[in-house]
Each structure stands twice: as C-alpha cells, then as structure tokens.
C-alpha positions in Angstrom: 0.0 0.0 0.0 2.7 2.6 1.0 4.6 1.7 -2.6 1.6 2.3 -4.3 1.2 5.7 -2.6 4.5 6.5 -3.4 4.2 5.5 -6.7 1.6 7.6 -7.5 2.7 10.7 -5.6 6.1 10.6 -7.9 3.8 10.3 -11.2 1.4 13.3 -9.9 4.5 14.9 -9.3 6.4 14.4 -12.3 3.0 15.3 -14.2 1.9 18.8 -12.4 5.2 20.8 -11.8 6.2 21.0 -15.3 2.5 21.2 -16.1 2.5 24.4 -13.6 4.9 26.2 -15.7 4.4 25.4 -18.6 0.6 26.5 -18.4 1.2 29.7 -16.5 3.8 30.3 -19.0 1.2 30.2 -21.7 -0.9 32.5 -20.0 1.0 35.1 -18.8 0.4 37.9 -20.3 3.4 40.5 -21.9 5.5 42.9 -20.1 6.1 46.3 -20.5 9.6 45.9 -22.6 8.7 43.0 -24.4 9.1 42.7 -28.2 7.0 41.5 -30.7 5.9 40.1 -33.7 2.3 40.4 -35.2 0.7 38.0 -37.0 -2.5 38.1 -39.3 -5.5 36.3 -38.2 -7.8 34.9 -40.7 -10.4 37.3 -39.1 -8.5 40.0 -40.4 -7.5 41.2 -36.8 -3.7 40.0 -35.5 -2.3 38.7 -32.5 1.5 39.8 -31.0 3.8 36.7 -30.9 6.1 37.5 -28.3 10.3 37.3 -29.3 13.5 38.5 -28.4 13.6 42.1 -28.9 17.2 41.6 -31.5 15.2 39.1 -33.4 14.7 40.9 -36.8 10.6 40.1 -36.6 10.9 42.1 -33.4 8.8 44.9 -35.3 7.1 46.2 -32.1 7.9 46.7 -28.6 5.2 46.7 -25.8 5.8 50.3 -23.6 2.1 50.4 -22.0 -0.8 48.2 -20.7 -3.9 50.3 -19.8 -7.1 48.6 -18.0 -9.2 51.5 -18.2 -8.8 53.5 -20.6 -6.9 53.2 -24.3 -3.3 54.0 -26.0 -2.3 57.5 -25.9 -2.8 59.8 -28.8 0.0 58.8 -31.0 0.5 56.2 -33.8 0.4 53.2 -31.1 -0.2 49.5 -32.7 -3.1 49.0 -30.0 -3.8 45.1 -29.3 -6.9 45.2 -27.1 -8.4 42.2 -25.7 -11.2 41.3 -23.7 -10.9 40.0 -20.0 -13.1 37.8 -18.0 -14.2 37.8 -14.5 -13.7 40.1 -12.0 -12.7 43.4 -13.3 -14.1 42.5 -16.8 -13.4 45.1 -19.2 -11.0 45.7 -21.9 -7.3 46.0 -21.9 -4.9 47.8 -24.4 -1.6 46.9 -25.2 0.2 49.5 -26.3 2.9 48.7 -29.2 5.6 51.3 -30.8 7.7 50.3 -33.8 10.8 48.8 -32.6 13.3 50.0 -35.1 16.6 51.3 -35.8 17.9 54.1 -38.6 18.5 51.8 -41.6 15.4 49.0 -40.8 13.2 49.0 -44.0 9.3 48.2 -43.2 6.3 47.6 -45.3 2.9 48.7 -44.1 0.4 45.8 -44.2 -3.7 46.4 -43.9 -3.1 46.8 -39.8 0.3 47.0 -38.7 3.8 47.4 -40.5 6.7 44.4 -40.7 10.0 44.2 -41.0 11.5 43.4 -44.3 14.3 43.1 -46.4 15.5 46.9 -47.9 14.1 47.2 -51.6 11.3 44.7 -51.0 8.8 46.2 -53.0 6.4 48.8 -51.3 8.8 49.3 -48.3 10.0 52.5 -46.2 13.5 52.6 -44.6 14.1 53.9 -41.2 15.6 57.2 -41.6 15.4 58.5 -38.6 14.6 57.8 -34.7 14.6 60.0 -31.9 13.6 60.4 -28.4 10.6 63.3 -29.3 7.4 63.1 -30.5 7.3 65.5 -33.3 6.1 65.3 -36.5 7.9 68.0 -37.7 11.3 66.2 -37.6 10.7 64.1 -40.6 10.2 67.2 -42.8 8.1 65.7 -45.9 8.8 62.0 -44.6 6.0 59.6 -43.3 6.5 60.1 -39.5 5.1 57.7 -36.8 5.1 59.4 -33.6 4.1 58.7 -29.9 4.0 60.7 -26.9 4.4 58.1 -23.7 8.0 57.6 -24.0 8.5 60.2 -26.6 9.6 58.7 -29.8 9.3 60.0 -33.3 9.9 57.1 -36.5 10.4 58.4 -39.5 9.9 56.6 -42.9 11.2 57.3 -46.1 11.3 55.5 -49.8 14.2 53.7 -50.5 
C-alpha cells in the first residue's frame, strides 16, 4: 500500500510541476519591454507573438498596458483584448515600432513588418529620436508617440 502511494505521488508529481509552468507560462500575459511580432489572423485582426527584442521580426515593442482607458494619442499598434471575470473590461496593449535608422518596413492592412531593404512597397528607417514630433521628418512619413516620446520616420528607399 505505501509503494503504491509512493508510486503515484512521484507520477502526480512528475506530471503537475512542469504542467504548472508550462501553463502559466502560456498564459501570462506581456510585459512592459517586451518585443513582438504580429501575425495576421484569418479574421483579419492580429495577434503579437512575443520574441526577443534583437530578433529581426521584433517589429514592435510593448511600452504600456492600460485597463481603463486606451493608448495614448500617437501612432500606437493597440492590441486590445477582452478580460473575464472580476474586473471584466478591456485592456490595451500599447505597441511602438521597434526599429533602428537603416530598418526598411512595409505597411500591411493593420500593422507594418520588417522586411528586407528594396522589398517592393517598403519604407527605410531614416530616422529615430527620443521626441514626438512630427515636424522632424520634414516631408517624410512620421510615426510618432508621446508616452515615451519617440518620433519614427519613414522614407522610400
């Protein structure tokens, strides 16, 4: 009887605990500082697959989650999703282009990727500082946002 006991309290234990984390792994949900990737739904909306922020289909980072109330004026990529349960409501997740002078991007129907420089229909970075100002990309596409202040601005190759 006591083997059997033992027997099954090693299976149940070599079963849950990586169960545990690997679940709550799952659903955790991102960080502020977390890069991302979206990815087209066949709904037409997109989901943000998390990824290392070097990766090059990093094209986002995640700089705020709001509960209450939505991104701030700017030219955020806002992921909002529905919770459940107590506190129901929406939240936002708040995504600026994670870029570099010299990245080249093409704008899809709801968010822009990363690709290769002279892909047809893309913009290079040409410029990224730490203000939110339109004005600094002159005649240049400008993607701007306020909370950090960061201004993106994109140019034809």
């Amino acid at each position: 009887m006591k083997l059997n006991l033992l027997v099954y309290g090693l299976v149940a234990l070599v079963l849950v605990v990586p169960g545990y984390f690997i679940i709550g792994d799952m659903v955790s949900e991102p960080e502020v500082g977390d890069c991302a990737e979206p990815i087209s739904t066949s709904d037409g909306k997109f989901d943000m697959d998390e990824t290392n922020c070097t990766a090059p289909e990093a094209a986002y980072r995640l700089v705020k989650l709001e509960r209450k109330k939505s991104c701030p004026r700017g030219d955020y990529l806002d992921q909002t999703v529905s919770q459940a349960g107590k506190g129901a409501g929406l939240k936002h997740y708040c995504f600026v282009l994670n870029v570099r002078e010299g990245d080249c991007l093409k704008q899809g129907s709801a968010f822009h990727e990363r690709v290769a420089c002279g892909t047809g229909g893309s913009q290079r970075v040409s410029k990224v500082t730490a203000f939110a100002d339109r004005s600094l990309c002159g005649d240049h596409e400008a993607r701007t946002y306020p909370d950090p202040a960061l201004t993106v601005c994109l140019e034809k190759p």
